[in-house]
C-alpha positions as CSV (number, residue, x, y, z in Angstrom):
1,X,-14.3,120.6,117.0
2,X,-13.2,121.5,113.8
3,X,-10.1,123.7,114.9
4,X,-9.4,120.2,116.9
5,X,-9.4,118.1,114.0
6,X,-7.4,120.5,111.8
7,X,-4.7,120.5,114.4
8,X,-4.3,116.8,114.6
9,X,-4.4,116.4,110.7
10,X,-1.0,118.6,110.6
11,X,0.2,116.9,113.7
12,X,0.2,113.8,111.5
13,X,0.9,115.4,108.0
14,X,4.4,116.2,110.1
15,X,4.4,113.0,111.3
16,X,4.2,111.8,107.8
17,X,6.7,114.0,106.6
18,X,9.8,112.9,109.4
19,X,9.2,108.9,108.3
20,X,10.4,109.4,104.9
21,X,12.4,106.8,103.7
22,X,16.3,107.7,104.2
23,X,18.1,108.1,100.9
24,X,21.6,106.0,100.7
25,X,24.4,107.6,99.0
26,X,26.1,104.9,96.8
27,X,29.4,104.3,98.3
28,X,32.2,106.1,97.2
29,X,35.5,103.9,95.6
30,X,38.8,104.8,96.5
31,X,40.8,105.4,99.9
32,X,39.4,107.2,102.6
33,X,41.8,108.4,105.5
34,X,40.1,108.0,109.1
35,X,41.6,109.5,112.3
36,X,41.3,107.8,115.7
37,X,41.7,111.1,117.0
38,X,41.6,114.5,115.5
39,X,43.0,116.5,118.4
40,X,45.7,116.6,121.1
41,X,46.2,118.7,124.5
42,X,49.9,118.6,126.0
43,X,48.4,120.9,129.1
44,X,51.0,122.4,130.3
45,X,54.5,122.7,129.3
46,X,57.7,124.5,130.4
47,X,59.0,126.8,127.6
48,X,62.0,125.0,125.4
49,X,60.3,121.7,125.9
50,X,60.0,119.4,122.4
51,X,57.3,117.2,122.9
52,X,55.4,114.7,120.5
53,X,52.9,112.9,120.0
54,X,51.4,110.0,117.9
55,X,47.9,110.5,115.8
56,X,46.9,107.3,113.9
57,X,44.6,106.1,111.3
58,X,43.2,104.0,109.1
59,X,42.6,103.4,105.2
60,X,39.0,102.9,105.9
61,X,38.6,102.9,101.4
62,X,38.7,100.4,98.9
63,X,42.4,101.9,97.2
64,X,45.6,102.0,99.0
65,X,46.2,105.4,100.8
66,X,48.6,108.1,99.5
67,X,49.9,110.6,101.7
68,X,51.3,113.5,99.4
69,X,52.1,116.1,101.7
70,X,51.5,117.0,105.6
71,X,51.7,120.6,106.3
72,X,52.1,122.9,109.8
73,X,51.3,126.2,110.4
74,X,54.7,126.6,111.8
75,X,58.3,125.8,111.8
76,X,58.1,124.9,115.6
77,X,55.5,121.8,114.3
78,X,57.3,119.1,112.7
79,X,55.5,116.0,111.4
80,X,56.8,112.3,109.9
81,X,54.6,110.5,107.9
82,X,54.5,107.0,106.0
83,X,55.5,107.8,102.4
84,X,54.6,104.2,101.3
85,X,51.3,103.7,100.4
86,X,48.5,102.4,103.0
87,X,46.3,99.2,101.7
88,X,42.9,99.4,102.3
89,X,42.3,98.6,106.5
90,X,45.7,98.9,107.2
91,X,46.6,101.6,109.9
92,X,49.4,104.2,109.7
93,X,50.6,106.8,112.3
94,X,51.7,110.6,111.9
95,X,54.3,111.7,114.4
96,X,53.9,115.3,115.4
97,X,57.0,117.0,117.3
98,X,56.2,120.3,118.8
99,X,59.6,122.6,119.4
100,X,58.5,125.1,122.3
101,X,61.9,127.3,122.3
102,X,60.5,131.1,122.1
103,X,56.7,130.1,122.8
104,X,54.6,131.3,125.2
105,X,51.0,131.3,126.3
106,X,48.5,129.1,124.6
107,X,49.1,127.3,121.5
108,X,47.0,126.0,118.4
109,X,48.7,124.2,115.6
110,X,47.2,123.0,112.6
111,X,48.9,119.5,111.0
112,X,47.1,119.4,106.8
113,X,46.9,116.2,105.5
114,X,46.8,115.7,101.9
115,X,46.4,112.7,100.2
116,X,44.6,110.4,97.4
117,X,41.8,109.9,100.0
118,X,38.6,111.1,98.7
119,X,38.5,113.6,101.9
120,X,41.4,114.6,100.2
121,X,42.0,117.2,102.9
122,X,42.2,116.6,106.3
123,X,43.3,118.6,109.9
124,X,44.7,117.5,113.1
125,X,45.9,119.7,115.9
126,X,48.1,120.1,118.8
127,X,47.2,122.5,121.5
128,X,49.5,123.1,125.2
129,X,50.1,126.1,127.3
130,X,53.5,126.8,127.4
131,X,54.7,128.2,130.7
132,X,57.6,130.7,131.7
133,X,60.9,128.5,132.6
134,X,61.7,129.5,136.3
135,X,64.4,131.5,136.6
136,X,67.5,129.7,137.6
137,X,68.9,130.1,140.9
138,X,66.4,131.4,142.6
């Protein structure tokens, strides 16, 4: 009887335990930059084929939105970007052109986004499979 009573006093001492109160982080002032997506797949795509697409998001913060640089991991990745800044719950877009000239096989590029957003740094990517072009002719 008293092994059964000692069990159900830690069953409840753990019950205890998970109910504490959650702890609220004051909110953070300033802009906060918030994807709709973090990620695109272009499936398959025939080698020398530029394709783009479209990743927006939204000031979600308090400040207007700064974008200070957007980087790739490669030349064939080019990006556009708003260089005005973004008020507070106003949306923006990123265009992200992928050159496929001299690819081959699966592909994982990285877009950086720095900016005044306190997630200063965020990622997008772009991933396809670029196929062999059929030989012409044939």
């Amino acid at each position: 009887m008293k092994r059964y009573l000692g069990f159900v006093l830690v069953i409840i001492g753990f019950c205890a335990a998970a109910q504490q109160p959650a702890v609220f982080e004051e909110p953070q002032n300033g802009p906060r930059i918030n994807f709709s997506e973090d990620s695109f797949d272009f499936g398959d795509i025939v080698q020398g084929q530029v394709v783009e697409h479209i990743f927006e998001f939204e000031n979600s913060g308090n400040e207007p939105l700064i974008l200070s640089n957007v980087l790739t991991t490669c030349g064939c990745t080019a990006p556009s970007w708003p260089r005005e800044p973004i008020p507070p719950g106003e949306t923006a877009s990123i265009l992200v052109k992928f050159n496929s000239q001299g690819k081959i096989g699966m592909q994982n590029k990285v877009i950086t986004i720095i900016s005044n957003a306190i997630n200063q740094r965020e990622r997008i990517k772009i991933v396809t499979n670029v196929m062999m072009k059929a030989p012409e002719g044939g």
